[in-house]
TORKOL-4160 file (C-alpha; in steps of 0.2 Angstrom, whole numbers, padded with zeros to 4 digits, m for minus):
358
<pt num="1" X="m0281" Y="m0133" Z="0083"/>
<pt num="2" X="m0293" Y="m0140" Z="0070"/>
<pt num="3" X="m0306" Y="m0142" Z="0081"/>
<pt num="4" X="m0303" Y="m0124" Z="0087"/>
<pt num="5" X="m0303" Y="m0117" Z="0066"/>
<pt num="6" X="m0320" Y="m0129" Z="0065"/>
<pt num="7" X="m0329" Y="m0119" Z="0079"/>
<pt num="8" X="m0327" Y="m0104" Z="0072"/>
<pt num="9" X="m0330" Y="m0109" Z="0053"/>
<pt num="10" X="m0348" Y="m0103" Z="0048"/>
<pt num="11" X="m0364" Y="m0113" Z="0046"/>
<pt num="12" X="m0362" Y="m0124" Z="0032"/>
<pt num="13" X="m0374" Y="m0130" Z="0020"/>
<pt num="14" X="m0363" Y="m0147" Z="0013"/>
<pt num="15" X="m0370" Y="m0163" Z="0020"/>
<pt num="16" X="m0355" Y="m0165" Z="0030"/>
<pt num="17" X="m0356" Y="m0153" Z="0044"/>
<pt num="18" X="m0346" Y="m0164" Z="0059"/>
<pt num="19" X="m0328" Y="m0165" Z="0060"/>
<pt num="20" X="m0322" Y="m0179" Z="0050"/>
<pt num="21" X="m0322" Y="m0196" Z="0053"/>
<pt num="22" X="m0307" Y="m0207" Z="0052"/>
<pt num="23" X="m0313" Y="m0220" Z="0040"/>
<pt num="24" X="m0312" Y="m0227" Z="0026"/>
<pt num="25" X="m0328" Y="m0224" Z="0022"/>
<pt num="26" X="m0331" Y="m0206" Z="0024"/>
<pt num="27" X="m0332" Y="m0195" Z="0012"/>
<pt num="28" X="m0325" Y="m0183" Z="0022"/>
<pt num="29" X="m0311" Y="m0190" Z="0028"/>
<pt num="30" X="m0294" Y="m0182" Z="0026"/>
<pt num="31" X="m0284" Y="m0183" Z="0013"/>
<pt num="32" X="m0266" Y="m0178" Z="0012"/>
<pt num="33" X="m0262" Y="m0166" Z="m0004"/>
<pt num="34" X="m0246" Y="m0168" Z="m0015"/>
<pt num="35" X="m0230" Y="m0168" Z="m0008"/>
<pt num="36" X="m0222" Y="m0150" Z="m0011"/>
<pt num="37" X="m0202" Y="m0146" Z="m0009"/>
<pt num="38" X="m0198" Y="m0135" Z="m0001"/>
<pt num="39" X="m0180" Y="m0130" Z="m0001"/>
<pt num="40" X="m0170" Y="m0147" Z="0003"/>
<pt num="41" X="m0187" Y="m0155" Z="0015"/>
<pt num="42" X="m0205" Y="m0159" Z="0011"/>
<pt num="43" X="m0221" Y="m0154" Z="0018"/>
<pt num="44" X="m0235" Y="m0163" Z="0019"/>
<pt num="45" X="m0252" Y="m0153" Z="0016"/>
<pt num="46" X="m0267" Y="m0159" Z="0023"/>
<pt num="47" X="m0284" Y="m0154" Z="0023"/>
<pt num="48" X="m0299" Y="m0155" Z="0033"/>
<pt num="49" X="m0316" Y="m0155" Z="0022"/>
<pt num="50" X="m0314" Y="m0139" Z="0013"/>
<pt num="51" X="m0303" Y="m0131" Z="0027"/>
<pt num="52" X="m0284" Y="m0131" Z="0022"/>
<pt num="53" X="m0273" Y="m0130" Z="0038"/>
<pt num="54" X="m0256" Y="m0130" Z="0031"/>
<pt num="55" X="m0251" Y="m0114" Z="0021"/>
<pt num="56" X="m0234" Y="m0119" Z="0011"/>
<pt num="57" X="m0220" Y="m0108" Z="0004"/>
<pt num="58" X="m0211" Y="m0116" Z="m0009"/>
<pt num="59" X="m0193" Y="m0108" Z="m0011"/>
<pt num="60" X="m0179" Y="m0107" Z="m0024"/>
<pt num="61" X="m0173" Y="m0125" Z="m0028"/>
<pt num="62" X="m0153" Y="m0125" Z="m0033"/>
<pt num="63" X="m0145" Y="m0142" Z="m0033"/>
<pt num="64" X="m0132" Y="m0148" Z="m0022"/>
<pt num="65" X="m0116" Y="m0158" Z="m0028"/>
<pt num="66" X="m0113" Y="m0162" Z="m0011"/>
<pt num="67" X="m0116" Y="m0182" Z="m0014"/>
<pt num="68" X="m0110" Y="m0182" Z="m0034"/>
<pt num="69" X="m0097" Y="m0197" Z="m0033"/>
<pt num="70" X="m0087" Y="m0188" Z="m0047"/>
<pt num="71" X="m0084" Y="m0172" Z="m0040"/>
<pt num="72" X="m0066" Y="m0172" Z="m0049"/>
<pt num="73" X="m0072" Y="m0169" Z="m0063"/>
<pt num="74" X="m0081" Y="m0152" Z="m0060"/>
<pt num="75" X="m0070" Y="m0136" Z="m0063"/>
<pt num="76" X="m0078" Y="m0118" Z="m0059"/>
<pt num="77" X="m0070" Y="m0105" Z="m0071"/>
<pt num="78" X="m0071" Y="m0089" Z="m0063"/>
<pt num="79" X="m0068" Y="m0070" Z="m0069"/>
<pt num="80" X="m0059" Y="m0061" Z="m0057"/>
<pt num="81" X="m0065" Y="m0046" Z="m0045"/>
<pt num="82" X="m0069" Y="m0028" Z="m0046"/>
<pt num="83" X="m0052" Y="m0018" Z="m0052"/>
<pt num="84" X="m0050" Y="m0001" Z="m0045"/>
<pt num="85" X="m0044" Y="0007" Z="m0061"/>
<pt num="86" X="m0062" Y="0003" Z="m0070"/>
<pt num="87" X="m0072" Y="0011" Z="m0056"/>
<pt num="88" X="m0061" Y="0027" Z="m0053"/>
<pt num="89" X="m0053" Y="0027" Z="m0068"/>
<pt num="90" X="m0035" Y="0024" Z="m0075"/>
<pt num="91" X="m0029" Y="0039" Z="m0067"/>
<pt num="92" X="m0035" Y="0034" Z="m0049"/>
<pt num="93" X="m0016" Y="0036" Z="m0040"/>
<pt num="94" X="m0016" Y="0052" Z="m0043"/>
<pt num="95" X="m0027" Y="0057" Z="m0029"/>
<pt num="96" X="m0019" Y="0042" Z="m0019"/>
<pt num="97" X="m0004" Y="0043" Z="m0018"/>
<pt num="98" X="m0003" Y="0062" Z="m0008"/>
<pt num="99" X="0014" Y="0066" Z="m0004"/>
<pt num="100" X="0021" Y="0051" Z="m0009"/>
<pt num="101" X="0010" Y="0041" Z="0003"/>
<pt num="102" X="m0005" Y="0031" Z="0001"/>
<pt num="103" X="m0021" Y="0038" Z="0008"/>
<pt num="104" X="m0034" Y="0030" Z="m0001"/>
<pt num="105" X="m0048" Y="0043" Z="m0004"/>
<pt num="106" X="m0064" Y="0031" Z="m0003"/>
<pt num="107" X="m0067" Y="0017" Z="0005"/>
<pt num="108" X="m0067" Y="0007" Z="m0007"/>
<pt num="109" X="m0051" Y="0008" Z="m0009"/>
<pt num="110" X="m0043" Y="m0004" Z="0000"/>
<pt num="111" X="m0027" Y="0001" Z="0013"/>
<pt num="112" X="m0017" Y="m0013" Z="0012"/>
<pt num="113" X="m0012" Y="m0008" Z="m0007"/>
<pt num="114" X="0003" Y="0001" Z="0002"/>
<pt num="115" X="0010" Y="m0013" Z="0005"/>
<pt num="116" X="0011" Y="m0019" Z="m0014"/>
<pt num="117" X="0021" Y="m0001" Z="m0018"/>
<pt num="118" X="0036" Y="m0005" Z="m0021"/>
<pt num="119" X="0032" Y="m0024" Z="m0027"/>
<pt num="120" X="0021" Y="m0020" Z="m0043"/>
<pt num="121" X="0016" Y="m0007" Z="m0056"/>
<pt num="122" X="m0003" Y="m0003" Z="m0054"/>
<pt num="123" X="m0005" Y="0003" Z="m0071"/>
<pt num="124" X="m0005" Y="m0012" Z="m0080"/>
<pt num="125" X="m0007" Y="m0025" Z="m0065"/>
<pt num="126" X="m0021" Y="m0014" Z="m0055"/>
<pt num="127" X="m0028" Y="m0022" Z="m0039"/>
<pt num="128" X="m0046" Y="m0025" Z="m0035"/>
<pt num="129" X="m0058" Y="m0015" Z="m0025"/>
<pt num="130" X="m0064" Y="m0018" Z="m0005"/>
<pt num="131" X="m0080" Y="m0024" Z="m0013"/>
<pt num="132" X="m0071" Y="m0036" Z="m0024"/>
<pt num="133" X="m0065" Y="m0043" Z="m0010"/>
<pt num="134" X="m0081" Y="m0044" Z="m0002"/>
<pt num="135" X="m0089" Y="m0052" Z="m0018"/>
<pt num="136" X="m0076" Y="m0064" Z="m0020"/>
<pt num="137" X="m0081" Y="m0072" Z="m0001"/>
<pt num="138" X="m0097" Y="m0072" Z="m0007"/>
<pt num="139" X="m0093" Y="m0084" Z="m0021"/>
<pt num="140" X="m0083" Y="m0095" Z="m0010"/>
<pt num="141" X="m0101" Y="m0096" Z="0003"/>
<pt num="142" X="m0111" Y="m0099" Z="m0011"/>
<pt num="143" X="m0100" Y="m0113" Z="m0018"/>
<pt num="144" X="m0100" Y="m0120" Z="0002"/>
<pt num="145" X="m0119" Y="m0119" Z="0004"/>
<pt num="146" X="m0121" Y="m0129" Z="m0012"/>
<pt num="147" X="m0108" Y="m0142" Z="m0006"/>
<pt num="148" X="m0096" Y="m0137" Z="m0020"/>
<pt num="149" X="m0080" Y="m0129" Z="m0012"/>
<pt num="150" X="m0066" Y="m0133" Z="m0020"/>
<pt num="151" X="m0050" Y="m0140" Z="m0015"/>
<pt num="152" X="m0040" Y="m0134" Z="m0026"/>
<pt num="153" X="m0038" Y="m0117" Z="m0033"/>
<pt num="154" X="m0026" Y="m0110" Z="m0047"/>
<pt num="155" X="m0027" Y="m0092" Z="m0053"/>
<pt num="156" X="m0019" Y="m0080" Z="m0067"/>
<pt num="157" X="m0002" Y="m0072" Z="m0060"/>
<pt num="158" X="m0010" Y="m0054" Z="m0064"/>
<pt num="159" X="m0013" Y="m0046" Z="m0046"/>
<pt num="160" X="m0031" Y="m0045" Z="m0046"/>
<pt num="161" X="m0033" Y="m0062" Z="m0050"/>
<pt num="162" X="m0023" Y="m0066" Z="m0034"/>
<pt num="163" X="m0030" Y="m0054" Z="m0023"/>
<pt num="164" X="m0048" Y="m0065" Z="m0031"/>
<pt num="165" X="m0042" Y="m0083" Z="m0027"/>
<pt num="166" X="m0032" Y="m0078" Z="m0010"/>
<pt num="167" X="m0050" Y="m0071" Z="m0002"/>
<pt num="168" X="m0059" Y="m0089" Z="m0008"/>
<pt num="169" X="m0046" Y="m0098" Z="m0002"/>
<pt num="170" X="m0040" Y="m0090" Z="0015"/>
<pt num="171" X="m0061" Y="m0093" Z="0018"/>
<pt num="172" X="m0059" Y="m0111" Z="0014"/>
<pt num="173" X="m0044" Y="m0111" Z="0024"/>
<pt num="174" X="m0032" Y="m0118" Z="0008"/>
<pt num="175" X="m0017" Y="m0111" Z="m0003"/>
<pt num="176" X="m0019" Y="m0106" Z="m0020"/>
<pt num="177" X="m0006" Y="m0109" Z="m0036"/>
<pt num="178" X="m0002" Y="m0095" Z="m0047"/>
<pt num="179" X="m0003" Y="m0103" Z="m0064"/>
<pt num="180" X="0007" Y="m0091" Z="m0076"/>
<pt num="181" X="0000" Y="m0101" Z="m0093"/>
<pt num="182" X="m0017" Y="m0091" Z="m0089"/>
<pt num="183" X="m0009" Y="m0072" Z="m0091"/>
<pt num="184" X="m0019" Y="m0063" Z="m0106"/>
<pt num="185" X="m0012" Y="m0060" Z="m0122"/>
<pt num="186" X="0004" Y="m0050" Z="m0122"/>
<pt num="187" X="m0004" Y="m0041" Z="m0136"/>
<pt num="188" X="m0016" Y="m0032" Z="m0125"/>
<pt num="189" X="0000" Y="m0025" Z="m0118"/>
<pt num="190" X="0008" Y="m0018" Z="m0133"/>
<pt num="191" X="0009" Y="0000" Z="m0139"/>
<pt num="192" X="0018" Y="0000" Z="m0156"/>
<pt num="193" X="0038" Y="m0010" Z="m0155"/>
<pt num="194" X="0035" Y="m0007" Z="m0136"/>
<pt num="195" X="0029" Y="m0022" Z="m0124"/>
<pt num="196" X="0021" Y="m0016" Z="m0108"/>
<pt num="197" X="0016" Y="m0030" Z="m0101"/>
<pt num="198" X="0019" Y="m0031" Z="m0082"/>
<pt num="199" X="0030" Y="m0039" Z="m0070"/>
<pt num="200" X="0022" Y="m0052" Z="m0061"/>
<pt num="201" X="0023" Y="m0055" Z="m0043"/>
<pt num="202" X="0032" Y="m0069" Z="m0038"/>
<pt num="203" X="0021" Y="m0082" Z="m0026"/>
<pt num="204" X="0037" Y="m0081" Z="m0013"/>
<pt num="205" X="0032" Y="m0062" Z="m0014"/>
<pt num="206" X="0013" Y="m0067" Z="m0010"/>
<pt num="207" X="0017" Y="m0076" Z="0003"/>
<pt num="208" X="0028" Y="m0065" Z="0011"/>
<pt num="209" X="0015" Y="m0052" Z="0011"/>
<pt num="210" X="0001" Y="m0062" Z="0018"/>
<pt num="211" X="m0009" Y="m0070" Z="0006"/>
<pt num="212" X="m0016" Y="m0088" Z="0005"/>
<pt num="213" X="m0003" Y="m0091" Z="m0009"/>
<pt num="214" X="0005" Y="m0108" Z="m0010"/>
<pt num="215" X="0026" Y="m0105" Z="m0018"/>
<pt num="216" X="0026" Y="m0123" Z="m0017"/>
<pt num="217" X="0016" Y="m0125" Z="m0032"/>
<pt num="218" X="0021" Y="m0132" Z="m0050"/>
<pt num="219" X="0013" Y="m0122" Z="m0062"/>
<pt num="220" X="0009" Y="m0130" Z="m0080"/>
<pt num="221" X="0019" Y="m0116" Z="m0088"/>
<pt num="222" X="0034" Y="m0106" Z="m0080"/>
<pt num="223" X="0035" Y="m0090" Z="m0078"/>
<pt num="224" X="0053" Y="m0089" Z="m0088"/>
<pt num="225" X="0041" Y="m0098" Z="m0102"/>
<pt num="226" X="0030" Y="m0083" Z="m0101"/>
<pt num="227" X="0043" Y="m0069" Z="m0103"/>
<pt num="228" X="0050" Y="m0078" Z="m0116"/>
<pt num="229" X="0033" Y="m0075" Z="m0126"/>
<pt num="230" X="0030" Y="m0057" Z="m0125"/>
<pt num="231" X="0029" Y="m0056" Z="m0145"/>
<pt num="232" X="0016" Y="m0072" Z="m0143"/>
<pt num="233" X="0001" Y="m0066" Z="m0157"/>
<pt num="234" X="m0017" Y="m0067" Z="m0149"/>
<pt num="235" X="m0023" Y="m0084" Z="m0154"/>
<pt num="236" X="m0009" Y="m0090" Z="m0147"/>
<pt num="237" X="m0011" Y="m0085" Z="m0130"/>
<pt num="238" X="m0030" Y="m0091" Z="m0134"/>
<pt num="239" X="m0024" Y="m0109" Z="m0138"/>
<pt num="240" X="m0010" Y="m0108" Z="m0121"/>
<pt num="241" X="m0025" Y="m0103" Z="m0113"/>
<pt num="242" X="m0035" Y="m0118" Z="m0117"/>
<pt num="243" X="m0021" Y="m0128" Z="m0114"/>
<pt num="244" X="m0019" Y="m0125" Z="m0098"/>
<pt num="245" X="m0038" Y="m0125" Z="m0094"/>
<pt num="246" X="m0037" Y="m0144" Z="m0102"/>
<pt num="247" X="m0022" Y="m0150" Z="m0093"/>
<pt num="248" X="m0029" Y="m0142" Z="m0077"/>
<pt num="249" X="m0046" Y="m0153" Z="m0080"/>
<pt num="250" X="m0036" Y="m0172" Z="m0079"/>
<pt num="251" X="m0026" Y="m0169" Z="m0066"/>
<pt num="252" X="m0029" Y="m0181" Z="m0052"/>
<pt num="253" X="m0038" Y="m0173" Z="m0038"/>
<pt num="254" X="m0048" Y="m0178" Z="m0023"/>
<pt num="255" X="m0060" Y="m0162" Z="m0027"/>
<pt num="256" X="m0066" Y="m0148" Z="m0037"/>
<pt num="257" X="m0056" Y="m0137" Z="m0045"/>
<pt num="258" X="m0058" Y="m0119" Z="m0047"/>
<pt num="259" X="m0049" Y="m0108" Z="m0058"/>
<pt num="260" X="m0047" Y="m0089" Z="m0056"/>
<pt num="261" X="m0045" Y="m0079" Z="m0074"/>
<pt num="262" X="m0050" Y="m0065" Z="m0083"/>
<pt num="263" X="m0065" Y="m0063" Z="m0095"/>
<pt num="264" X="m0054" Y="m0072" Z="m0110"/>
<pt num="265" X="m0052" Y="m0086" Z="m0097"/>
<pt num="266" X="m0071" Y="m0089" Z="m0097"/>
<pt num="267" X="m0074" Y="m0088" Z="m0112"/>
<pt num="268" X="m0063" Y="m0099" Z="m0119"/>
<pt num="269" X="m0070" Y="m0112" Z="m0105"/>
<pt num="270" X="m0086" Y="m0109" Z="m0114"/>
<pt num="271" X="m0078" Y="m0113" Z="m0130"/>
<pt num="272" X="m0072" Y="m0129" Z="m0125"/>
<pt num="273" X="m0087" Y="m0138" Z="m0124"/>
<pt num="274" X="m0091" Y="m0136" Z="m0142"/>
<pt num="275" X="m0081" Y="m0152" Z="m0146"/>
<pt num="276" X="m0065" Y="m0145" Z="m0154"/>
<pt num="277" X="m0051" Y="m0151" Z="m0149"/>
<pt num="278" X="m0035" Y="m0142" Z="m0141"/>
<pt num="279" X="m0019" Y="m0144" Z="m0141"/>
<pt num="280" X="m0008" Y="m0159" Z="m0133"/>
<pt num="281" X="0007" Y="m0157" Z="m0125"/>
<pt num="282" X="0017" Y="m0164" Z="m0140"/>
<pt num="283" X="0010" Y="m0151" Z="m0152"/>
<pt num="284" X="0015" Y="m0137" Z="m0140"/>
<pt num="285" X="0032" Y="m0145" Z="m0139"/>
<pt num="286" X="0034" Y="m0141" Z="m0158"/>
<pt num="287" X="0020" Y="m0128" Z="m0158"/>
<pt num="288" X="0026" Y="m0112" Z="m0169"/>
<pt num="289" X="0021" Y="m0097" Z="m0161"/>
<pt num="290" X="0026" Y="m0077" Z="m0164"/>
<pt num="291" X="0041" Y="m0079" Z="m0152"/>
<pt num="292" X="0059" Y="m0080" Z="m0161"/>
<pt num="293" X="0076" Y="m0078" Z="m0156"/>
<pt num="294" X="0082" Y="m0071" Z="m0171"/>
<pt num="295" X="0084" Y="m0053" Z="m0162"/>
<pt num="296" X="0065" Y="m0052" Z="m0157"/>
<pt num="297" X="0058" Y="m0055" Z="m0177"/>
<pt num="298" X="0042" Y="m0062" Z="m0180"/>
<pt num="299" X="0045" Y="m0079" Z="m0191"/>
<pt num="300" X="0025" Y="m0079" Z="m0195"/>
<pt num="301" X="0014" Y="m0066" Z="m0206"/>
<pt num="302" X="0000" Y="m0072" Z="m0199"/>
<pt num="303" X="m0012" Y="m0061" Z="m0197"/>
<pt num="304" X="m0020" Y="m0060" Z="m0177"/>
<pt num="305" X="m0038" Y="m0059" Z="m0174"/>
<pt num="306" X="m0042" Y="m0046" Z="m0164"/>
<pt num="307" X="m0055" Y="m0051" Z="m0147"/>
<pt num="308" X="m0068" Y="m0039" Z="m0144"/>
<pt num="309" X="m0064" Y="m0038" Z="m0126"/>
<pt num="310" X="m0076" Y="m0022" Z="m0121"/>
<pt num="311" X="m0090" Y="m0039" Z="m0128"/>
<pt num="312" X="m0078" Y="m0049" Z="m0116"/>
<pt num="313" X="m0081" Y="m0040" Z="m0101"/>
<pt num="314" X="m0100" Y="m0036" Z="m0103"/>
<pt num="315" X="m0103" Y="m0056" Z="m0109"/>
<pt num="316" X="m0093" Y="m0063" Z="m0091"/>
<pt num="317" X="m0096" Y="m0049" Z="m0077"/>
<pt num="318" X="m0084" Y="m0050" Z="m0063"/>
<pt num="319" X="m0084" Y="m0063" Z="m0051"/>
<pt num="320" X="m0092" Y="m0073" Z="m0065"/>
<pt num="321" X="m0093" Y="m0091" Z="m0065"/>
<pt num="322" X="m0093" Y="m0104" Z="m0079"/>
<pt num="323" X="m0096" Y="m0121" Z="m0071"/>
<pt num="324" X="m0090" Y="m0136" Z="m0083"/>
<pt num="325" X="m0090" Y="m0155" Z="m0084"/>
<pt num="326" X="m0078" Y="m0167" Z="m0088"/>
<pt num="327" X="m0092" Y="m0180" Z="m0098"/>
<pt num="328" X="m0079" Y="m0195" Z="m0102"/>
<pt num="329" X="m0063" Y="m0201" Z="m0095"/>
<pt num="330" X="m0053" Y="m0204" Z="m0111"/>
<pt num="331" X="m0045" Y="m0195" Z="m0124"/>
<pt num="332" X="m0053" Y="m0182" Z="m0132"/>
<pt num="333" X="m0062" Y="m0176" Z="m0117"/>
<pt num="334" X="m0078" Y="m0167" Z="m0120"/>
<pt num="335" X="m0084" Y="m0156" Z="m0108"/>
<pt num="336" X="m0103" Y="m0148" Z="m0105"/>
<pt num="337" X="m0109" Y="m0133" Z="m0095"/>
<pt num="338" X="m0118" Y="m0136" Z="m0079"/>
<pt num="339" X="m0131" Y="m0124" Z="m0075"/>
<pt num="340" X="m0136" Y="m0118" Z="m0060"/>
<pt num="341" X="m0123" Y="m0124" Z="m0050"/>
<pt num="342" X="m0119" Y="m0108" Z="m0040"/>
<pt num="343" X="m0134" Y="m0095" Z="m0039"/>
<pt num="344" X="m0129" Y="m0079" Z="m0044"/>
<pt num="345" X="m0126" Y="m0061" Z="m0039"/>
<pt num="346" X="m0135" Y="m0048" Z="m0040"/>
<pt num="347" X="m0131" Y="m0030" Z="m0035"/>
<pt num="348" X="m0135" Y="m0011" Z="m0040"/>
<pt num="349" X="m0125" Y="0003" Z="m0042"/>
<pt num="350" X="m0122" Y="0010" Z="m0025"/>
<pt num="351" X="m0112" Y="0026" Z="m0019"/>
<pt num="352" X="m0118" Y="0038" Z="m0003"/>
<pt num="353" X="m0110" Y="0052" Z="m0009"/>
<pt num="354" X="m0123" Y="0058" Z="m0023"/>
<pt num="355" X="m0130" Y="0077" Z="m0018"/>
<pt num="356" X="m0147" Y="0078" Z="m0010"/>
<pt num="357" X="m0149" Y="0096" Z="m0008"/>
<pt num="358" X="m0146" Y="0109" Z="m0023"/>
């Protein structure tokens, strides 16, 4: 093939005008070029005098974990999926629920939902889209192509953080654990003396109804611990939340863990790598928190700081992920962000409904 690219090269003027000669001598000899990487292999350039026969095409570089020894020690924080009440709005069962049945009026808006009728209120515990679905399997390939699939999955006990895990994990062929210490602020739930907050499925429930969701599991915090806090102030649930995320992180375990939350949930992953330390389980033994049993009172007047949680949800996108680092194997861990881990996705606004013709 060179000696065919040599014929038909034009006249030159340069002193060397034969084909190279294999010596150590010649100055016209070849010579191979830098090593370039592409993807996980390397080319090898090579040229001939002034004629370059190799063309390369250097592609993306994103690390693999696949041969890091301490894989334990890496836990993915990941926002849940596309909700269907953000996308058609709050008052989407209105046009779905048509003569008392479902009949989902775009598609995507998953059918299976009618199964989850009589189980769950969708006003406060919405489900997620057929795209979040979708997207969700896209995470779980992403993290298998950079040899980072997890073997363990917990996720919040609110539905759509469910419906997130169970899609990466019936994909990876495991269980996931519904982890009821990862539930958002109770607060968020509250409309004056009134609680609103909803009733959680129960992971026999899950099961029962198909998805990859392991009763088996222990969670760090019941759920009878949960209803017990409904009057928990914000921070609070912020420092439960951390908690969890920390106690999640020493566990024994062969592999990574991932952890399916809300926006909160990543952000106070975020948080924990700024060196302050949480809370051990001794201190939430004896911790004081809004809760009381004196009739439902408050015992505290401290005031809550509110979270900006429309900044939340723009900062951490769904199917987010925060990827993080156990960097010490004593108490007080630290922890560190590890970039470029999982590459991300990107996607536009896409509907086929939009009017062409006036």
């Amino acid at each position: 093939l060179a000696e065919r690219f040599l014929r038909m090269a034009p006249p030159s003027t340069d002193k060397c005008t034969t084909p190279p000669v294999r010596s150590k001598s010649s100055d016209c000899q070849r010579k191979k070029e830098p090593t370039v990487t592409e993807g996980t292999r390397s080319v090898e350039v090579e040229s001939a005098g002034t004629l370059i026969l190799g063309n390369p095409v250097t592609t993306a570089f994103w690390p693999r974990v696949a041969e890091s020894k301490d894989r334990h020690r890496l836990i993915f924080v990941m926002r849940n999926a596309e909700r269907i009440d953000r996308v058609f709005g709050p008052d989407w069962l209105e046009t779905e629920l048509a003569f008392g049945k479902f009949l989902p009026t775009d598609q995507n808006i998953p059918s299976s939902l009618k199964h989850l009728l009589p189980h769950t209120n969708f006003i406060f515990d919405p489900p997620i889209t057929t795209m979040g679905k979708y997207t969700s399997q896209l995470v779980a390939r992403a993290m298998t192509q950079r040899g980072a699939s997890p073997k363990k999955i917990v996720c919040a006990p609110a539905l759509r953080c469910v419906q997130t895990a169970s899609a990466i994990a019936s994909l990876l062929n495991i269980k996931c654990g519904i982890e009821y210490g990862l539930a958002e602020p109770p607060s968020w739930f509250s409309m004056g003396d009134h609680q609103l907050s909803p009733e959680y499925i129960s992971p026999e429930k899950f099961a029962s109804l198909g998805y990859a969701v392991d009763p088996s599991y222990s969670p760090v915090f019941k759920m009878e611990m949960l209803k017990h806090q409904r009057r928990e102030l914000e921070k609070d649930s912020k420092e439960r939340i951390d908690f969890v995320l920390r106690y999640l992180s020493t566990e024994d375990r062969s592999g990574l863990l991932l952890v399916v939350g809300h926006a909160l949930t990543c952000q106070i992953a975020v948080e924990m790598t700024t060196d302050k330390p949480g809370k051990t389980g001794n201190e939430w033994d004896n911790a004081v928190t809004s809760f009381s049993d004196d009739g439902g009172r408050n015992n505290t007047n401290e005031s809550d700081e509110g979270v900006d949680t429309l900044t939340l949800g723009i900062k951490f996108p769904y199917g987010a992920v925060i990827s993080l680092a156990r960097a010490n194997t004593t108490m007080p861990y630290r922890y560190r962000i590890c970039r470029n881990l999982i590459p991300p996705l990107t996607c536009g606004r896409y509907f086929n409904n939009k009017p062409v013709l006036d």
